[in-house]
C-alpha positions as CSV (number, residue, x, y, z in Angstrom):
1,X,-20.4,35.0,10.7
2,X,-20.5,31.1,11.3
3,X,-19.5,28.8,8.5
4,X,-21.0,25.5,10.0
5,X,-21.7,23.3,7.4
6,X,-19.4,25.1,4.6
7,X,-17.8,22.9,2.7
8,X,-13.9,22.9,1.7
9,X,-12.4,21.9,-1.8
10,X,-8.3,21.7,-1.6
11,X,-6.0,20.0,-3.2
12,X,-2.6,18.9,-1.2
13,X,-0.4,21.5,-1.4
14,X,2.8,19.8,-2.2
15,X,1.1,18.0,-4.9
16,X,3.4,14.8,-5.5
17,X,3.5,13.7,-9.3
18,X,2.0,10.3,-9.8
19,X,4.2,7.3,-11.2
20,X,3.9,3.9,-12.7
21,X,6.5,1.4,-13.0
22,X,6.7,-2.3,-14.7
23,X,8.2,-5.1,-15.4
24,X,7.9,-8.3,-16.9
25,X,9.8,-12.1,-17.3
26,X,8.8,-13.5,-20.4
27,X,10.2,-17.3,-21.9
28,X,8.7,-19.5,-24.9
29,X,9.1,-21.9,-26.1
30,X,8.5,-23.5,-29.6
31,X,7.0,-26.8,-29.3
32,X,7.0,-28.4,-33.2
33,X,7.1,-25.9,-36.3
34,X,3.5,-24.9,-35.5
35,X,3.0,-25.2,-32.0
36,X,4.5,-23.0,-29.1
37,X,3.8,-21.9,-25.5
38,X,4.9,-18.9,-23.2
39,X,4.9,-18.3,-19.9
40,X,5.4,-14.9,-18.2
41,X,5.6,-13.0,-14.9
42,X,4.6,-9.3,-15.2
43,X,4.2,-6.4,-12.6
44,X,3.6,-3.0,-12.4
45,X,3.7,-1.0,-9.2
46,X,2.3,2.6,-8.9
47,X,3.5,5.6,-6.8
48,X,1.8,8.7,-5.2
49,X,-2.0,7.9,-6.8
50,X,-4.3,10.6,-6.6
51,X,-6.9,10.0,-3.6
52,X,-10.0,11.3,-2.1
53,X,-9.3,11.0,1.7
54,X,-11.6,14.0,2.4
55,X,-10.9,16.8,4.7
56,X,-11.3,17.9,8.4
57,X,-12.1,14.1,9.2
58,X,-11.7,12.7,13.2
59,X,-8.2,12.6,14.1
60,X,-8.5,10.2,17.0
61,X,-9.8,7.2,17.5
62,X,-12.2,6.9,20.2
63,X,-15.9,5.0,20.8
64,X,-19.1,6.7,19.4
65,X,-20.5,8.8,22.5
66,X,-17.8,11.2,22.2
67,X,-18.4,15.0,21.1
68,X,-16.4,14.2,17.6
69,X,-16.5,18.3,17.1
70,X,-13.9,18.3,19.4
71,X,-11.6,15.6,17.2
72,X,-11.7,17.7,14.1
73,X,-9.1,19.9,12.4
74,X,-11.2,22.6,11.4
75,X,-14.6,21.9,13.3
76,X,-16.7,24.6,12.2
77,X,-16.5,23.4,8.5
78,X,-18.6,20.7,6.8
79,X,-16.8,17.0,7.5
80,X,-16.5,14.9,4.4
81,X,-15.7,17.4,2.1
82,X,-13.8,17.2,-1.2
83,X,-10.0,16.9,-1.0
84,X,-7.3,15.3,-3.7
85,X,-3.9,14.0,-2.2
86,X,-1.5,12.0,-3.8
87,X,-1.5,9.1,-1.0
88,X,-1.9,6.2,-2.9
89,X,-0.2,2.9,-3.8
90,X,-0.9,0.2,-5.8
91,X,0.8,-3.1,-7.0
92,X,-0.6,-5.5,-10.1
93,X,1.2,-9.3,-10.1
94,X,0.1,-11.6,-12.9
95,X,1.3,-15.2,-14.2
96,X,0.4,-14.6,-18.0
97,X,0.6,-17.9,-20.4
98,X,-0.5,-18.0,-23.9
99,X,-0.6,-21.6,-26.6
100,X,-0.1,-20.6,-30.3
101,X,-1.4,-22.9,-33.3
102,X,-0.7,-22.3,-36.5
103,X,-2.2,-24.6,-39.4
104,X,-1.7,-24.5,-43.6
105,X,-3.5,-21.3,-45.4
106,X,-3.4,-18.7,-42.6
107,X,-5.4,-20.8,-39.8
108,X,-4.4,-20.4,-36.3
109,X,-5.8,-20.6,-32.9
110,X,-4.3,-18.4,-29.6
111,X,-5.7,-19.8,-26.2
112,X,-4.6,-17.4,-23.2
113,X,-4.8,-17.7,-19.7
114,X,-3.7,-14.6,-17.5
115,X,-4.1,-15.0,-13.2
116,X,-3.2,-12.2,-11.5
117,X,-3.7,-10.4,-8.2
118,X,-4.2,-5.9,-7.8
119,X,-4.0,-4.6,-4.2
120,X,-4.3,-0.7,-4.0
121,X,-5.5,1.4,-0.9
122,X,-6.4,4.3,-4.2
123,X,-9.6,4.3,-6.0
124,X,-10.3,4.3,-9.8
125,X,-10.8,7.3,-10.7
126,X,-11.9,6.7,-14.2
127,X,-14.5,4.5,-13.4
128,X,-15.9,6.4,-10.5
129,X,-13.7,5.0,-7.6
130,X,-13.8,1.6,-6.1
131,X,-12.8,2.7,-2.5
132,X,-16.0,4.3,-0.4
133,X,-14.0,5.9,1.7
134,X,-11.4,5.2,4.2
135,X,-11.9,4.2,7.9
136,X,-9.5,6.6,9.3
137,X,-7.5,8.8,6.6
138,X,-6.5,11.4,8.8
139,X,-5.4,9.5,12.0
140,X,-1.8,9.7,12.6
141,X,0.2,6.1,12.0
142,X,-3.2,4.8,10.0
143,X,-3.9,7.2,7.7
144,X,-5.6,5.6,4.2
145,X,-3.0,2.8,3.9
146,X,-5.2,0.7,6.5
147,X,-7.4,0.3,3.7
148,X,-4.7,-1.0,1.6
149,X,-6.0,-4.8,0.2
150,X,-7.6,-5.8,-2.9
151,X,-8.7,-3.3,-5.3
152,X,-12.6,-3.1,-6.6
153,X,-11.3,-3.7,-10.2
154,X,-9.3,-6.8,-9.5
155,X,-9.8,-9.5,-12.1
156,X,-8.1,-12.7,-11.1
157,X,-8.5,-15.0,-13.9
158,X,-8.8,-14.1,-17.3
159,X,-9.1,-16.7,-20.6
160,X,-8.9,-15.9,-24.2
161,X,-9.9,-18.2,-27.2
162,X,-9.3,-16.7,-30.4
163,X,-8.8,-18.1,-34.1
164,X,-8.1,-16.3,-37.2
């Protein structure tokens, strides 16, 4: 019986849990009785993301004549096919400032400005990933940290104007 083109479904089998850890640097400072500022640096760093490098994918890398039957783990299987590993990294930095008002009677104003920076080499899996696959996930010394760089759901510059 020949299995070409059967597709595999596997989950790493030393399934690491994922982790998340912060931080964050906060001052402020109170400008007149009504009036204060505050500047902060906050980041959060996560561990051993879940990841979709796929399975029996090229292990070499070589030019795009070659018979890449012959580079595969399990060549008689379909290429591509759905596999979870906890490979991933990701790291969030942000500079996060805020200006408070507060007038007579309840009035105040908040003005927020948040610029920060994400770099993963994960996808969102919430959102339907960001990354559309990696270049070389199962090539030894490359693997899917070459794709490591911006995420898809970086937001660089956020600003809030709010009043109540």
């Amino acid at each position: 019986m020949n299995a070409s083109g059967l597709a595999l479904r596997g989950i790493q089998f030393n399934y690491k849990t994922p982790y998340s850890m912060s931080g964050n640097l906060t001052l402020q400072y109170q400008l007149t009785p009504t009036l204060s500022v505050q500047a902060g640096y906050v980041t959060s760093m996560g561990r051993h993301l879940e990841t979709s490098p796929a399975a029996t994918n090229v292990t070499t890398i070589t030019d795009n004549n070659a018979n890449q039957a012959n580079l595969v783990q399990f060549a008689d299987f379909g290429r591509g096919s759905s596999y979870a590993a906890t490979q991933g990294n990701s790291h969030y930095h942000a500079l996060q400032t805020k200006v408070e008002k507060s007038y007579g009677n309840g009035l105040n104003f908040l003005a927020a400005y948040t610029f920060s920076k994400t770099l993963s080499d994960a996808g969102d899996l919430l959102n339907g990933g960001s990354v559309q696959g990696y270049r070389a996930p199962s090539v030894p010394g490359l693997g899917i940290h070459l794709d490591y760089g911006l995420a898809g759901f970086d937001i660089r510059n956020v600003f809030h104007l709010s009043g109540g």
